[in-house]
ROVEX-504125 format. One record per residue (C-alpha): residue number from 0; residue in one letter; x, z, y. Coordinates in steps of 0.2 Angstrom, whole numbers, m for minus. Example, Ala and Ser with C-alpha at 12.3 -4.5 7.8 and 13.67 -1.06 7.14 Angstrom:
// residues 2
  num  residu      u      w      v
    0       a     62     39    m22
    1       s     68     36     m5
***
This chain:
// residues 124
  num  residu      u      w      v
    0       x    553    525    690
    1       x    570    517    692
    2       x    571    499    702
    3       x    578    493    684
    4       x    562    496    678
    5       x    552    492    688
    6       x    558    473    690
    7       x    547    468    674
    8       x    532    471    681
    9       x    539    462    697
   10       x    547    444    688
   11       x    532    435    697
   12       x    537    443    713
   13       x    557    437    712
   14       x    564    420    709
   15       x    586    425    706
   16       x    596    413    700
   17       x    614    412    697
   18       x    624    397    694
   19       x    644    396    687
   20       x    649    380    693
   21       x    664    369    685
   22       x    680    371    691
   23       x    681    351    695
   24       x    665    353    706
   25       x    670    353    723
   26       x    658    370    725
   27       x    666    376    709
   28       x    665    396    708
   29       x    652    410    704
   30       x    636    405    715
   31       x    621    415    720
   32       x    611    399    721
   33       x    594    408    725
   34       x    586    422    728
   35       x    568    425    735
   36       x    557    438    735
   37       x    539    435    739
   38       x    532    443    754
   39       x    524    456    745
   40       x    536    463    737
   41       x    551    463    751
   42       x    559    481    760
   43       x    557    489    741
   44       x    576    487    738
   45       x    573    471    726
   46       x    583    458    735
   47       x    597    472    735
   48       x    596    479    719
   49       x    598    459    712
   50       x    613    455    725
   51       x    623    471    720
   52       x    620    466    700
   53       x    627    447    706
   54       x    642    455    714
   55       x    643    468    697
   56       x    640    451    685
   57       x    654    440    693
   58       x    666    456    694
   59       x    664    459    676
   60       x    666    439    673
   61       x    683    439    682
   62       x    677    433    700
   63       x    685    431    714
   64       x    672    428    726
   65       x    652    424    726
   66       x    649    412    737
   67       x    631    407    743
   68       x    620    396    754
   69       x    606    404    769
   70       x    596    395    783
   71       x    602    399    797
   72       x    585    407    803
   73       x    584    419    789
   74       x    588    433    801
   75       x    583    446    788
   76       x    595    436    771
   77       x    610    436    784
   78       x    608    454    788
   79       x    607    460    768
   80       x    621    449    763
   81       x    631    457    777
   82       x    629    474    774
   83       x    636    469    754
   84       x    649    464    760
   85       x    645    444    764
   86       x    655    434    778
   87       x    650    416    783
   88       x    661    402    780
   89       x    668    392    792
   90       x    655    376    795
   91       x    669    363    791
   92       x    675    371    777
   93       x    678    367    759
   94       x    658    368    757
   95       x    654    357    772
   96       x    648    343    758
   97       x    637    357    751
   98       x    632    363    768
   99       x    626    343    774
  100       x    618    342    759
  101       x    607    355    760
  102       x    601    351    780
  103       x    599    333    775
  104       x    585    337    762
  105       x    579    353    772
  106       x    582    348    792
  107       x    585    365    795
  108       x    605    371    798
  109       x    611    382    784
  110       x    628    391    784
  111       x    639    396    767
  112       x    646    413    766
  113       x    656    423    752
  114       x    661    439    745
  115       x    675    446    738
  116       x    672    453    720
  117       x    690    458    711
  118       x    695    472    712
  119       x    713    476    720
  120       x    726    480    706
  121       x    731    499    710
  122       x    747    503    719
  123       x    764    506    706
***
């Protein structure tokens, strides 16, 4: 049976949520603002199959970049978001508001990272 498929039986198992934010909010963009998959149900390809239908979503919505939030001791998140294609944001950036937010609330340190989404125009 297909991953697509199989992800109705799993809705208990995955929390995914995507969130466009408005161009006069200092995070404005295309946001992967969370994605969990319980215990149980992690190394089956879930987490992937959801990141690479973010990236597909944002593309076909005219993104440039997704951008997204990690604690910095999610060894196993940084490593997935790398391999699609994630780099982390520089820690005074842009996002540092977003990024002192989210360790005030959490005391834990948490870094942004992005990926680029548009496609590059082919050559004339």
């Amino acid at each position: 049976m297909a991953l697509s498929a199989q992800l109705g039986a799993l809705q208990p198992a995955v929390v995914h949520l995507v969130h466009v934010a408005d161009q006069n909010d200092v995070c404005h963009g295309f946001w992967l603002n969370a994605l969990r998959v319980k215990p149980a149900f992690r190394r089956m390809g879930i987490g992937t199959w959801l990141c690479r239908q973010t990236l597909d979503m944002a593309r076909r919505m005219g993104a440039d970049t997704v951008l997204l939030t990690v604690r910095e001791d999610n060894a196993s998140a940084i490593a997935l978001y790398e391999r699609l294609g994630f780099s982390t944001l520089p820690s005074d950036g842009a996002l540092a508001p977003e990024l002192q937010r989210l360790e005030a609330i959490e005391k834990r340190p948490y870094r942004a990272m992005e990926c680029p989404v548009r496609r590059p125009e082919p050559s004339p």
